[in-house]
GUKESE-893566 format. One record per residue: x, y, z of N, C-alpha, C in turn; residue number from 0. Coordinates in Angstrom, 2 decimals, m for minus. Layout:
N
X Y Z X Y Z X Y Z NUM
...
END
This chain:
297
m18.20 6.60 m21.72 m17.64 6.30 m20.38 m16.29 5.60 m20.55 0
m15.24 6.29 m19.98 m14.39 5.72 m19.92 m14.03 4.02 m19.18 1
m12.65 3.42 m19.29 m12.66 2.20 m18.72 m12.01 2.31 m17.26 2
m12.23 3.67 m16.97 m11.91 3.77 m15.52 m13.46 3.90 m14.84 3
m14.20 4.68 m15.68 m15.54 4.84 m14.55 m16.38 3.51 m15.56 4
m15.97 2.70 m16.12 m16.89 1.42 m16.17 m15.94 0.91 m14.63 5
m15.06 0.66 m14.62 m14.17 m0.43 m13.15 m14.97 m0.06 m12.01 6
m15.07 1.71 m12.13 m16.10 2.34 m10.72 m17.58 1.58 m10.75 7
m17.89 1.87 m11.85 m19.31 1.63 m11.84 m19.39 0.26 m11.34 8
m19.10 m0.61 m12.45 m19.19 m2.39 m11.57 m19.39 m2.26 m10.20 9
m18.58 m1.78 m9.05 m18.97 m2.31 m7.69 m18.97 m0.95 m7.11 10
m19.36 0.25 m7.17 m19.58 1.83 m6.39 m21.37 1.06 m5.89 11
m21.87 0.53 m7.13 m23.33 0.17 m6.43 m23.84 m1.48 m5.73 12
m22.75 m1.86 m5.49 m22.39 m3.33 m5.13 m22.83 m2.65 m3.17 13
m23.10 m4.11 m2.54 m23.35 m3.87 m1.14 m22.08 m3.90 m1.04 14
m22.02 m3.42 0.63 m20.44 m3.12 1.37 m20.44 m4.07 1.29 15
m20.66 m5.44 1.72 m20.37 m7.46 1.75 m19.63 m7.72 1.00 16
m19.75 m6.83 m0.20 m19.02 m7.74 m1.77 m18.34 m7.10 m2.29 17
m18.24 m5.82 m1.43 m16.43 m5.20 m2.19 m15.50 m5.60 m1.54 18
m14.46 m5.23 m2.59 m12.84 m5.88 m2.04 m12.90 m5.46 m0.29 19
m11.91 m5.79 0.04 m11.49 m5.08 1.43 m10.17 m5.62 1.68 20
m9.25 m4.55 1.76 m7.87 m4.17 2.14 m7.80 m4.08 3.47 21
m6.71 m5.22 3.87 m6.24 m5.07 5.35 m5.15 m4.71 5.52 22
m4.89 m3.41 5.81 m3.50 m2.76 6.15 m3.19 m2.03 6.95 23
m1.54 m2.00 7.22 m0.88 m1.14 7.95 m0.88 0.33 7.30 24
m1.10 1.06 7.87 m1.44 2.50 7.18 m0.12 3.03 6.27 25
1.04 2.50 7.38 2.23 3.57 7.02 3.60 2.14 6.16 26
2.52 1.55 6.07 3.71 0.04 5.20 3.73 0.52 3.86 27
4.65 0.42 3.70 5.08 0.63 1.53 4.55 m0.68 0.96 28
4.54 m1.90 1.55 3.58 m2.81 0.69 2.38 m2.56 0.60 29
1.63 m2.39 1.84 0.86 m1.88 1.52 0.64 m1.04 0.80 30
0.82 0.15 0.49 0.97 1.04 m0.18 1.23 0.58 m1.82 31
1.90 m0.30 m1.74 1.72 m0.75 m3.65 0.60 m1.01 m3.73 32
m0.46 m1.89 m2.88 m1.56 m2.59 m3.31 m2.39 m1.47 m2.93 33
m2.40 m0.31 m2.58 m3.42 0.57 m2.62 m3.42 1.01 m3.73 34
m2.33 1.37 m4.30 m1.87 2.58 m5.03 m2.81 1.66 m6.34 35
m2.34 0.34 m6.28 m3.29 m0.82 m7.60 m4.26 m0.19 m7.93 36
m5.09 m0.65 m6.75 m6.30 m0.73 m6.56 m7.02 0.34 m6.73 37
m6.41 1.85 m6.54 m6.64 3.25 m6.78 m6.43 3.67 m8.39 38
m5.69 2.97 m8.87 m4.88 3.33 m10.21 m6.23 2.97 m11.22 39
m6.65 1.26 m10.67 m7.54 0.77 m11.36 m8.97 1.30 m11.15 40
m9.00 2.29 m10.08 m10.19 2.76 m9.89 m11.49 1.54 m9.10 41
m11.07 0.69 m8.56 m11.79 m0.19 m8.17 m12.17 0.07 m6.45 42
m13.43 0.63 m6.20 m13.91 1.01 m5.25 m14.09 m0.29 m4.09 43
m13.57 0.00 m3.14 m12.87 m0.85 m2.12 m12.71 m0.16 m0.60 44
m13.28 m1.23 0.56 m13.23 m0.64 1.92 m11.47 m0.64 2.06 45
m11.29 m0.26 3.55 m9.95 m0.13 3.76 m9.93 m0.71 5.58 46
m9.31 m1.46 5.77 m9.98 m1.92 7.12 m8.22 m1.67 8.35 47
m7.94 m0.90 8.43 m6.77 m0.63 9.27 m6.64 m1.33 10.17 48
m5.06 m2.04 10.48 m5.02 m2.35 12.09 m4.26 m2.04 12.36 49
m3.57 m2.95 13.99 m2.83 m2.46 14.49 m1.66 m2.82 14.57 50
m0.10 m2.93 14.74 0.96 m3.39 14.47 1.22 m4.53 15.50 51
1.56 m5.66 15.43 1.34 m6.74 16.39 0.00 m7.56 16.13 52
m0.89 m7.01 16.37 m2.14 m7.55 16.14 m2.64 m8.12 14.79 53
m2.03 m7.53 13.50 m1.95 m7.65 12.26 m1.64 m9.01 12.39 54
m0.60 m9.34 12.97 m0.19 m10.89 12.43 m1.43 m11.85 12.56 55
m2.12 m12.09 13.59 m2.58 m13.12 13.95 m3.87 m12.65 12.80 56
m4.63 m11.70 13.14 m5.14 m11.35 11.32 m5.20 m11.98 10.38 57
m4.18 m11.37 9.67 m3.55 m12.09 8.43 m3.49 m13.49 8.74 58
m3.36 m14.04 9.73 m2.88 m15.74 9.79 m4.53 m16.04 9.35 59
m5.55 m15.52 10.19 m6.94 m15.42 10.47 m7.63 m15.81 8.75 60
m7.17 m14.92 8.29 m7.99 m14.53 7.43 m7.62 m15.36 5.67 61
m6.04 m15.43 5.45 m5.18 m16.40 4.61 m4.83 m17.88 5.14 62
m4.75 m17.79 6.15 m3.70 m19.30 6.56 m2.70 m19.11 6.08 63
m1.62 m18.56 5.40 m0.61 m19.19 5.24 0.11 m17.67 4.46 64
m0.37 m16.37 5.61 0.29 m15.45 5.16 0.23 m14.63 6.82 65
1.62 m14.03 7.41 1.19 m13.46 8.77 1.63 m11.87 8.69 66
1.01 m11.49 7.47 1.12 m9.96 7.84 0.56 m9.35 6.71 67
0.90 m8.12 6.67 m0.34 m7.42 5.47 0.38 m6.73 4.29 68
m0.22 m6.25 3.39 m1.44 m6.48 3.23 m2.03 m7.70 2.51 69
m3.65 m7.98 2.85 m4.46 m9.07 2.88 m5.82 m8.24 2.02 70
m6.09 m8.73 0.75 m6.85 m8.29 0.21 m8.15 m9.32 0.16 71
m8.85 m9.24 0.78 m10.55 m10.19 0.75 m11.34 m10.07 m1.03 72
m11.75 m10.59 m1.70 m12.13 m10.78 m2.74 m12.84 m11.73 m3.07 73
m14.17 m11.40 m2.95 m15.37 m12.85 m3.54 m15.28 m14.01 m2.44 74
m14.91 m13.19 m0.72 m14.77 m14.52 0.33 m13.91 m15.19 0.40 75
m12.17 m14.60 m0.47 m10.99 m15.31 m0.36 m10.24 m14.27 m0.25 76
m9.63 m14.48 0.96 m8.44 m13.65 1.25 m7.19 m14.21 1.10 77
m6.33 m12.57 m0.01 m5.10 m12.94 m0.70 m3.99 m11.98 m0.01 78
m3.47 m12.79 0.20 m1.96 m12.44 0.83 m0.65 m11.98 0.28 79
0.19 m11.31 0.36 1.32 m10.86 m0.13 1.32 m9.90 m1.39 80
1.70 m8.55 m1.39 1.25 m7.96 m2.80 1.60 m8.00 m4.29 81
2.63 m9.21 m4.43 2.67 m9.37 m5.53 1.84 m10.42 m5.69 82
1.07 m11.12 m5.29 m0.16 m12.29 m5.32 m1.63 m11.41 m5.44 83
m1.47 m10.16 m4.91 m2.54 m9.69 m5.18 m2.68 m8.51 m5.93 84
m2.15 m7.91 m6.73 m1.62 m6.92 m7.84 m2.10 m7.99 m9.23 85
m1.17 m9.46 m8.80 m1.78 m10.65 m10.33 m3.15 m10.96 m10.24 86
m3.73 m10.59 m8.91 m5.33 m11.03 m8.96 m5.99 m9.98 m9.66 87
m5.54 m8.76 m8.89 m6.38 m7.36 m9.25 m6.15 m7.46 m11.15 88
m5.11 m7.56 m11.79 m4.68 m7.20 m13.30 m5.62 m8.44 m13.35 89
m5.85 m9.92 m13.29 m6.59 m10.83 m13.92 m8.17 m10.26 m14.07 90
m8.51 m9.50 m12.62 m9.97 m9.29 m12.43 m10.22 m8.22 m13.20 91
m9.42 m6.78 m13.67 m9.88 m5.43 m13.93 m8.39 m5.19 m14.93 92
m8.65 m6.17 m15.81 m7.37 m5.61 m16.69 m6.89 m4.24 m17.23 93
m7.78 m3.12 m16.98 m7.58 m2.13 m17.71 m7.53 m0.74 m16.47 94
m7.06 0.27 m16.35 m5.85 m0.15 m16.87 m4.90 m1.26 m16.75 95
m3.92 m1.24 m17.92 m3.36 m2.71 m17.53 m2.07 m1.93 m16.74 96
m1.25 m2.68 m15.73 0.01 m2.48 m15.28 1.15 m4.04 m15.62 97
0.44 m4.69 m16.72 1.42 m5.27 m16.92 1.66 m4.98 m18.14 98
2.37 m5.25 m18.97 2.75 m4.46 m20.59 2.28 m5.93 m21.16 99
1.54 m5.17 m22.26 0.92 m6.08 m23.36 1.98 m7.00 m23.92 100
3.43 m6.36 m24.24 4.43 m7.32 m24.96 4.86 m8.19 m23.60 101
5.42 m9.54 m24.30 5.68 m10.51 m23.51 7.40 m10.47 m22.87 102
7.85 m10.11 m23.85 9.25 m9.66 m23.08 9.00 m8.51 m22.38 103
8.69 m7.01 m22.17 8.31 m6.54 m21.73 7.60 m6.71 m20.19 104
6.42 m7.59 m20.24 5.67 m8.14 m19.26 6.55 m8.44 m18.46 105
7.84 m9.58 m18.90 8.82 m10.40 m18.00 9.78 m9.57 m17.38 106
10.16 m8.34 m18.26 10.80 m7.21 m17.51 10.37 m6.61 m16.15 107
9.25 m6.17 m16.62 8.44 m5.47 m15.33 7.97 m6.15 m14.40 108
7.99 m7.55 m14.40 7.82 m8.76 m13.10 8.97 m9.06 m12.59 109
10.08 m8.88 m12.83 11.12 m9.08 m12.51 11.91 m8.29 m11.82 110
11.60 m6.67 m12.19 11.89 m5.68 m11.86 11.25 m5.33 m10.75 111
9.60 m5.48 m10.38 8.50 m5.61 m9.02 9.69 m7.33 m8.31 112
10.05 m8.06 m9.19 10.34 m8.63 m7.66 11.97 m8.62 m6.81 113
12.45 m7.51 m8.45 13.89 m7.19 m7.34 13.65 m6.13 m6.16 114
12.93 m5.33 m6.06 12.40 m4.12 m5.91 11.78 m5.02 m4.25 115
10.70 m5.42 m4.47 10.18 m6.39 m3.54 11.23 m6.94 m2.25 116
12.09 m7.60 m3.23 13.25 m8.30 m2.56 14.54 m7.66 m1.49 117
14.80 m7.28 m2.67 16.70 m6.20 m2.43 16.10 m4.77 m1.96 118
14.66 m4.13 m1.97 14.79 m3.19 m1.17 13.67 m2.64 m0.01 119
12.26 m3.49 m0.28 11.43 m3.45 0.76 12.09 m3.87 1.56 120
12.61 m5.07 2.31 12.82 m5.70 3.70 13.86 m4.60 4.42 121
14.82 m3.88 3.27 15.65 m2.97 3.74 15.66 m1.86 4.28 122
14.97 m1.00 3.99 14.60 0.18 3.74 13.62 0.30 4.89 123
12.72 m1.03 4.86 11.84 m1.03 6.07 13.01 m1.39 7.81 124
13.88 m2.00 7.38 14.74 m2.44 8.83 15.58 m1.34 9.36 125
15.97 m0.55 8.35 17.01 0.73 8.25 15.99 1.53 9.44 126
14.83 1.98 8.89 13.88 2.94 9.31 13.50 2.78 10.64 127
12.93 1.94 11.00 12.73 0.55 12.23 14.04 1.35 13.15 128
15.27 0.68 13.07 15.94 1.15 13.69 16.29 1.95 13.96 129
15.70 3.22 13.17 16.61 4.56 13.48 15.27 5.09 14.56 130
13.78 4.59 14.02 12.37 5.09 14.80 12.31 4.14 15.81 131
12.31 2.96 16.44 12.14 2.27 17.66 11.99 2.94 18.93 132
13.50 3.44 19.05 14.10 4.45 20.10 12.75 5.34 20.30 133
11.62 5.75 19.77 11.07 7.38 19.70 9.52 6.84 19.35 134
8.88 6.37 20.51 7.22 6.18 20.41 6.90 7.22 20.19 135
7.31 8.52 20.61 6.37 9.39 20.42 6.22 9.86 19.11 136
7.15 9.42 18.33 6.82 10.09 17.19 6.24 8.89 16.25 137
6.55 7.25 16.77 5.83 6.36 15.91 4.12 6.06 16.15 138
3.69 5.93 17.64 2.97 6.14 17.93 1.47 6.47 17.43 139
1.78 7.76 17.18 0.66 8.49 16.90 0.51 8.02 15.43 140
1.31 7.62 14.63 1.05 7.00 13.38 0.47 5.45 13.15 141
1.25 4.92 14.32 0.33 3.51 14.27 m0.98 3.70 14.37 142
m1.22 4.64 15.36 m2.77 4.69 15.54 m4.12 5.93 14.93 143
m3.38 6.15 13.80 m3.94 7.01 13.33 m4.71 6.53 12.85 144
m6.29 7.43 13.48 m7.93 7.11 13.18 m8.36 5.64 13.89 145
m7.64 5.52 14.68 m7.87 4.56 15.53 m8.83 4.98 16.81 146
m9.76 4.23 17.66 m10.42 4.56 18.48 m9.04 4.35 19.67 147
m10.27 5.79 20.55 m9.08 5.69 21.71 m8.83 4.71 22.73 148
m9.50 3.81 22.65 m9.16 2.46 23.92 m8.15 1.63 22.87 149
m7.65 1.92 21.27 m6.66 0.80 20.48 m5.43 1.70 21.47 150
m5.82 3.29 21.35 m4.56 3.83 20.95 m3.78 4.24 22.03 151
m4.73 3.66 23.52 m3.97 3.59 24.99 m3.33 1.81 24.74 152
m4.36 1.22 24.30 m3.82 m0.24 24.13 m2.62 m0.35 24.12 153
m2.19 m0.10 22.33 m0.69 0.20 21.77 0.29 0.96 22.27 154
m0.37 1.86 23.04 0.83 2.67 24.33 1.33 2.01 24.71 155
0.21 1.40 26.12 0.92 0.46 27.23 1.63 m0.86 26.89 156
1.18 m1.33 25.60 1.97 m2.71 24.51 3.53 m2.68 23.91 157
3.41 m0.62 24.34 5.02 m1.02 22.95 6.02 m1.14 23.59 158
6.47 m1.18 25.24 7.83 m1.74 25.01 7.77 m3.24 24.45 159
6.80 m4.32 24.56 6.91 m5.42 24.23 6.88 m5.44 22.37 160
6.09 m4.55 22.20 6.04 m4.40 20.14 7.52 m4.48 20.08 161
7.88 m3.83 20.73 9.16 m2.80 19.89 10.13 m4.30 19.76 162
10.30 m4.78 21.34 11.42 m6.35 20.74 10.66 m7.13 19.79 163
9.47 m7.26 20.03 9.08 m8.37 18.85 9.43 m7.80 17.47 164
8.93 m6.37 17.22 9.55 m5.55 15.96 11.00 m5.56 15.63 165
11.96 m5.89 16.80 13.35 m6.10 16.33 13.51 m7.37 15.69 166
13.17 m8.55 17.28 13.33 m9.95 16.65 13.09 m10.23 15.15 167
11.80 m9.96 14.94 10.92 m10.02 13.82 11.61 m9.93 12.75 168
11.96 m8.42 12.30 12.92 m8.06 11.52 14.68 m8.38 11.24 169
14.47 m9.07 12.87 15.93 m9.02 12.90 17.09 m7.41 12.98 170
16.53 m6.51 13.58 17.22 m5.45 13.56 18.09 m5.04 14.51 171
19.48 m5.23 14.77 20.38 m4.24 15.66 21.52 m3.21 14.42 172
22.27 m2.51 15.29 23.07 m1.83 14.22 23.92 m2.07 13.06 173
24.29 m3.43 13.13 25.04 m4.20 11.96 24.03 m4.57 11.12 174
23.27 m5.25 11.14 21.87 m5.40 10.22 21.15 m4.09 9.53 175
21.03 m3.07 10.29 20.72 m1.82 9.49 21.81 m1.42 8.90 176
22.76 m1.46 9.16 24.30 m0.70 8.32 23.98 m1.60 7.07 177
23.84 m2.54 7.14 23.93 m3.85 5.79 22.58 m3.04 4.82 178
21.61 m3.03 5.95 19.96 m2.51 4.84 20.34 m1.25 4.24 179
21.17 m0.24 4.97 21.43 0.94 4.64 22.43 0.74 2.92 180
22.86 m0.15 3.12 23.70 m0.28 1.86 23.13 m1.12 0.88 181
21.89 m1.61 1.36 20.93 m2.40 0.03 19.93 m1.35 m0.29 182
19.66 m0.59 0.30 19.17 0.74 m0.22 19.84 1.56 m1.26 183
20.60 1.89 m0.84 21.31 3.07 m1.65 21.48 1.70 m2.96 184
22.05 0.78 m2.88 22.59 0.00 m4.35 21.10 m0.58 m5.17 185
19.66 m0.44 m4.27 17.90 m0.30 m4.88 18.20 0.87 m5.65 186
18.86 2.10 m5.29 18.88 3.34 m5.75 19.34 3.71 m7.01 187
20.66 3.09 m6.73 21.61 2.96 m8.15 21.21 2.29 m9.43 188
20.57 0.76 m9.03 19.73 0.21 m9.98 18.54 1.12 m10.59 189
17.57 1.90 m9.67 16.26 2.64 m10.47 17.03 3.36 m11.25 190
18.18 3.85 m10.65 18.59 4.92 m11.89 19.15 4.45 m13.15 191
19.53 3.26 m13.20 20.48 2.48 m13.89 19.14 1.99 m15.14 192
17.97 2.02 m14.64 17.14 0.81 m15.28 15.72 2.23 m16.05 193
15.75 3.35 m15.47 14.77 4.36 m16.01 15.46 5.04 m17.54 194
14.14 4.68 m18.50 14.24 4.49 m19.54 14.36 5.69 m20.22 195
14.81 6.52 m21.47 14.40 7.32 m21.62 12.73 8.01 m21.63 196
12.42 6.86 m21.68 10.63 7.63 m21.59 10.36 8.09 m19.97 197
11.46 7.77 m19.30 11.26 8.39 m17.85 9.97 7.15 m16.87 198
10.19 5.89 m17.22 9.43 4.88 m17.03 10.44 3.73 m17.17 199
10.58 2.33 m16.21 11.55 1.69 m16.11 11.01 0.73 m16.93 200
10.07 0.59 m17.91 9.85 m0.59 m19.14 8.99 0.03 m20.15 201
9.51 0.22 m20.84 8.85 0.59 m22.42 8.67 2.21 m22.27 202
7.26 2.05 m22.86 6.59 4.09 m22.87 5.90 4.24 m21.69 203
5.64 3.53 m20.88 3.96 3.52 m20.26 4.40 3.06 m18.81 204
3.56 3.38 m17.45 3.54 3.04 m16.46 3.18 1.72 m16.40 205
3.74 0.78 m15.57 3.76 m0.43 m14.95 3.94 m0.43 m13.55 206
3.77 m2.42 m13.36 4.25 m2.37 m12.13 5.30 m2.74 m11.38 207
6.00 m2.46 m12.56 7.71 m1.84 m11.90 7.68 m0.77 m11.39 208
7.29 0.40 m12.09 7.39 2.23 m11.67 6.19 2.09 m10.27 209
5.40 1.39 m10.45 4.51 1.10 m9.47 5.19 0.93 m7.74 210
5.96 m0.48 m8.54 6.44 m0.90 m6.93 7.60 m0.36 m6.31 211
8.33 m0.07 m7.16 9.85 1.23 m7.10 9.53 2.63 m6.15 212
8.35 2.97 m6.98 8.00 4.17 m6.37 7.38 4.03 m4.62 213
6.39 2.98 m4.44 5.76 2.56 m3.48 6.97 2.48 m2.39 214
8.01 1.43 m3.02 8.70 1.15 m1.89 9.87 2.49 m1.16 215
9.46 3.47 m2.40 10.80 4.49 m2.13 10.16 5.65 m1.42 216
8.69 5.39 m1.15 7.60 6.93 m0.70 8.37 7.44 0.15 217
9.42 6.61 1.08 9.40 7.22 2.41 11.03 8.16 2.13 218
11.77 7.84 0.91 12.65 8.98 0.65 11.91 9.99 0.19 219
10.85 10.03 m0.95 10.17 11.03 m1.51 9.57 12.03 m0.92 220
8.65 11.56 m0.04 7.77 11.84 0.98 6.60 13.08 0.39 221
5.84 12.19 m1.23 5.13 12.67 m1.73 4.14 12.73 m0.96 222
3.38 14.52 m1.97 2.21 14.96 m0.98 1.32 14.19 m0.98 223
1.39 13.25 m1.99 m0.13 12.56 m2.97 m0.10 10.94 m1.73 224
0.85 10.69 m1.21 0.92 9.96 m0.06 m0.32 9.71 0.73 225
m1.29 8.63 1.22 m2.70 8.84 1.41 m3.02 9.06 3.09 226
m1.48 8.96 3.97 m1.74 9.18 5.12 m0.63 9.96 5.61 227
m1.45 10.46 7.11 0.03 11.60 7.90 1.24 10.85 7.83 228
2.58 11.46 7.58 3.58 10.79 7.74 4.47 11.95 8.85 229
4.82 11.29 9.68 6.25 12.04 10.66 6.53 12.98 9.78 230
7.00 14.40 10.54 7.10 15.92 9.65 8.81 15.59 9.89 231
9.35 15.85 8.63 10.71 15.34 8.45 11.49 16.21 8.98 232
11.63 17.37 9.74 12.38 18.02 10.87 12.21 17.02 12.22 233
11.30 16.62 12.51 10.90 15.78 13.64 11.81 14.42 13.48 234
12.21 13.78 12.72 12.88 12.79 12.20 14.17 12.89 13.10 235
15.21 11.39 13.45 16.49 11.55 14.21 17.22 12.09 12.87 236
18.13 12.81 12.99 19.37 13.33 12.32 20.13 12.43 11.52 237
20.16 11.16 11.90 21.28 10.47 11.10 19.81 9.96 9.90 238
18.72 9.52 10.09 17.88 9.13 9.22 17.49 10.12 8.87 239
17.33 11.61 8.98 17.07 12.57 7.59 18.00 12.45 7.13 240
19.15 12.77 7.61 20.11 12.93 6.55 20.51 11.41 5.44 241
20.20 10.39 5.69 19.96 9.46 4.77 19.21 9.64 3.89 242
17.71 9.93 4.69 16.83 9.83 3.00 16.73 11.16 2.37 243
17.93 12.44 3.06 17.66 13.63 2.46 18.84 13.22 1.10 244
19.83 12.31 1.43 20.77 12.23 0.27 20.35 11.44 m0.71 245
19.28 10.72 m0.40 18.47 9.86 m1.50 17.37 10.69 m2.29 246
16.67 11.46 m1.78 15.37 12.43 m2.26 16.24 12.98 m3.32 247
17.50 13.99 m2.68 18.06 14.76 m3.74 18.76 14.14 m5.14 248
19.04 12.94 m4.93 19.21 12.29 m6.19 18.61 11.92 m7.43 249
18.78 11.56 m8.64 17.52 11.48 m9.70 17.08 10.71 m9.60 250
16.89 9.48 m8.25 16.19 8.53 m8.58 14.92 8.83 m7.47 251
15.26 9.77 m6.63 14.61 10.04 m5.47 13.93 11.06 m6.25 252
13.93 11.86 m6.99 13.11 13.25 m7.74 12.05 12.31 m8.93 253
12.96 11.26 m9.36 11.84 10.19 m10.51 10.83 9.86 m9.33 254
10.80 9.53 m8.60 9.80 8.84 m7.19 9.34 10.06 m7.25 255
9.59 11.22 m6.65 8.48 12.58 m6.73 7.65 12.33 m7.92 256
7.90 11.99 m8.92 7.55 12.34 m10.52 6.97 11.59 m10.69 257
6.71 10.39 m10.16 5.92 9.06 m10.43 4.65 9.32 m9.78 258
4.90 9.61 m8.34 3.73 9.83 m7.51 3.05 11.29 m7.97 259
3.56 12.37 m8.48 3.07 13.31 m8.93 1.98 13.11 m10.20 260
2.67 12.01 m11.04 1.77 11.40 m12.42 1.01 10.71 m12.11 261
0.98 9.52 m10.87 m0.03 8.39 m11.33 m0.61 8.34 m10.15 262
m0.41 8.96 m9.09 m0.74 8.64 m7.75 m2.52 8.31 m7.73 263
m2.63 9.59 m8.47 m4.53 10.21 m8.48 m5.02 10.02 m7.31 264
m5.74 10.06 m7.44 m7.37 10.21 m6.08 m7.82 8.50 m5.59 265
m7.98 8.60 m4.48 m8.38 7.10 m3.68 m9.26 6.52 m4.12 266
m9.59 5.45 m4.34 m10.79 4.59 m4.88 m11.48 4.05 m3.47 267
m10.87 4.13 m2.27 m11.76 3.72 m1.34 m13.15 4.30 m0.68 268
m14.12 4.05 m0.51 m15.28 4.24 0.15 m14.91 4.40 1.17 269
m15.67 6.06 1.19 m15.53 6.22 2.95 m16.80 6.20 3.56 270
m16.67 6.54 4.78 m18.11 5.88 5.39 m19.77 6.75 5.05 271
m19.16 8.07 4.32 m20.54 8.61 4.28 m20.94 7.43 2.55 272
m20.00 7.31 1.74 m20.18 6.82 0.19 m20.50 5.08 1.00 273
m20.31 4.81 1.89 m20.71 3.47 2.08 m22.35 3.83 2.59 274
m22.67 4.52 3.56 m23.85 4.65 4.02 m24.87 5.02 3.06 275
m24.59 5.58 2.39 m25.15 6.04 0.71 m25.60 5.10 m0.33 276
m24.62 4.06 m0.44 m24.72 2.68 m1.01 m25.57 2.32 m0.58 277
m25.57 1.89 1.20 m26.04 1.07 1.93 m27.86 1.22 1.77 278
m28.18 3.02 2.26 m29.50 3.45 2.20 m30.14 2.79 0.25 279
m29.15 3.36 m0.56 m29.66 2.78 m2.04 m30.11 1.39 m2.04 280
m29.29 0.85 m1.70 m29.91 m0.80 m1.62 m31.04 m1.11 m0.60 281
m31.59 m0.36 0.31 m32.72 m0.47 1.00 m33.72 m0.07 0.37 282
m33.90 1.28 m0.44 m34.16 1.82 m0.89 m34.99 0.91 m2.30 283
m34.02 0.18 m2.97 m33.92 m1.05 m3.90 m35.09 m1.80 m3.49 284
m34.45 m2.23 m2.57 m35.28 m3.51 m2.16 m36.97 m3.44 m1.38 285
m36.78 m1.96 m1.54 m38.42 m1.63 m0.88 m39.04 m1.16 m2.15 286
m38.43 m0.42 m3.04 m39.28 m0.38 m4.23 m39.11 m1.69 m4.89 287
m39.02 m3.02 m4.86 m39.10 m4.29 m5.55 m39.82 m4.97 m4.77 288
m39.85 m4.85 m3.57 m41.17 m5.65 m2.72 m42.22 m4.74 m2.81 289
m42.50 m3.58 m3.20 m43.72 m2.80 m3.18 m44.50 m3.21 m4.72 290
m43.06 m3.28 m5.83 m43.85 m3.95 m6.91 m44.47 m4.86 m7.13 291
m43.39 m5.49 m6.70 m44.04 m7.09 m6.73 m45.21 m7.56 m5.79 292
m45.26 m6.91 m4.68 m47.01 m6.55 m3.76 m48.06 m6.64 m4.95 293
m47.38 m4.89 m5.62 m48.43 m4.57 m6.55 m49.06 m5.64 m7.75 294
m48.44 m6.84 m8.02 m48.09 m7.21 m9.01 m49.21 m8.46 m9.02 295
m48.84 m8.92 m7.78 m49.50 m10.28 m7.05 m51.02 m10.43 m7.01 296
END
């Protein structure tokens, strides 16, 4: 047995109570690093979606001292921010590892997840924001995807008020995205600047540099291996395809295809028939151990 289906095994037969559980925005690239973890490592895990606005008070709920997602629950402590919880997941399920065994190395690829983090999540996310605000209909249906239908009239009648708090929040009018638009493209220049000949931005081997690079860049890539619907990129405004069409076509935008093509793999989350399955096993359990122990007495 490999050390991917020992990680499964540990908690596939664990009750739903005591697996991880991921609180996220479906269509967030942070999120999306800490899935991609958590999938990589094979560590079987609920997925608990919400809603945009509502997330905050959540996250406040559930961390204290984090107001947005993703929020990973673990052993009755919920961890906030994904580079806080990527160092939990590598402490708990070291293998695979995504941090590199060498110590200079290691410091590379933490450094590299927190320029990446820094100089191009907040960007990339404000750029986008502004060009989609204007156009519920096409954000919409993504906030609420697999959502019941009394969230997804909710979030209708809610978003002219989302949408300013989503500006304030971010801070987004057109001078502020012109600025993100140009911390993007110079995120861009760096991946290309920093991918190694092994076609990996530290050493031979995937990390969580190529990890968080790639995560944060899905939405130029717009890999298939991606775990939810994303807006069909003809549907997109004109001035934002043509942004992330000049980024895709570049080699740092085709390395992001190439990353998610190699490491993306298959979801580690439980869905509800593999939870109900669990659930019946452990009943199941516990009636053949009270029937023994009857017998026993």
């Amino acid at each position: 047995m490999s050390h991917l289906d020992h990680a499964a095994a540990d908690h596939s037969d664990q009750p739903e109570s005591m697996l991880p559980v991921l609180w996220q925005l479906q269509l967030s690239h942070y999120n999306e690093k800490v899935r991609w973890a958590l999938d990589h490592k094979r560590i079987p895990h609920l997925r608990r979606s919400l809603l945009p606005g509502p997330h905050i008070r959540k996250a406040q709920r559930l961390t204290g001292d984090t107001s947005t997602t993703p929020v990973l629950t673990l052993d009755g402590r919920s961890i906030g921010d994904s580079t806080r919880i990527i160092a939990t997941i590598e402490q708990r399920w070291p293998q695979p590892p995504l941090y590199p065994e060498d110590e200079t190395q290691r410091h590379r690829a933490l450094e590299l997840e927190e320029f990446f983090d820094e100089e191009l999540g907040p960007h990339i996310r404000r750029a986008m924001y502004h060009e989609m605000l204007p156009h519920p209909e096409l954000l919409l249906p993504r906030f609420t995807h697999a959502q019941p239908l009394r969230y997804q009239m909710l979030l209708r009648a809610g978003f002219p008020a989302l949408r300013t708090a989503i500006r304030r929040r971010m801070d987004i009018n057109p001078e502020t995205a012109a600025a993100s638009r140009a911390k993007v493209v110079a995120a861009m220049d760096r991946l290309e600047r920093e991918v190694c000949s092994s076609g990996y931005l530290v050493g031979d081997a995937f990390t969580v540099a190529d990890l968080t690079a790639a995560a944060l860049f899905y939405g130029v890539a717009r890999p298939p291996e991606f775990p939810y619907p994303m807006i069909a990129f003809d549907e997109l405004p004109e001035s934002w395809r043509g942004f992330l069409d000049s980024l895709a076509r570049r080699p740092g935008g085709r390395w992001v295809a190439e990353i998610y093509r190699r490491h993306r793999g298959r979801s580690a989350e439980l869905m509800a028939g593999e939870r109900a399955s669990t659930h019946r096993a452990d009943h199941t359990t516990a009636r053949m151990t009270s029937t023994t122990e009857g017998a026993s007495t």
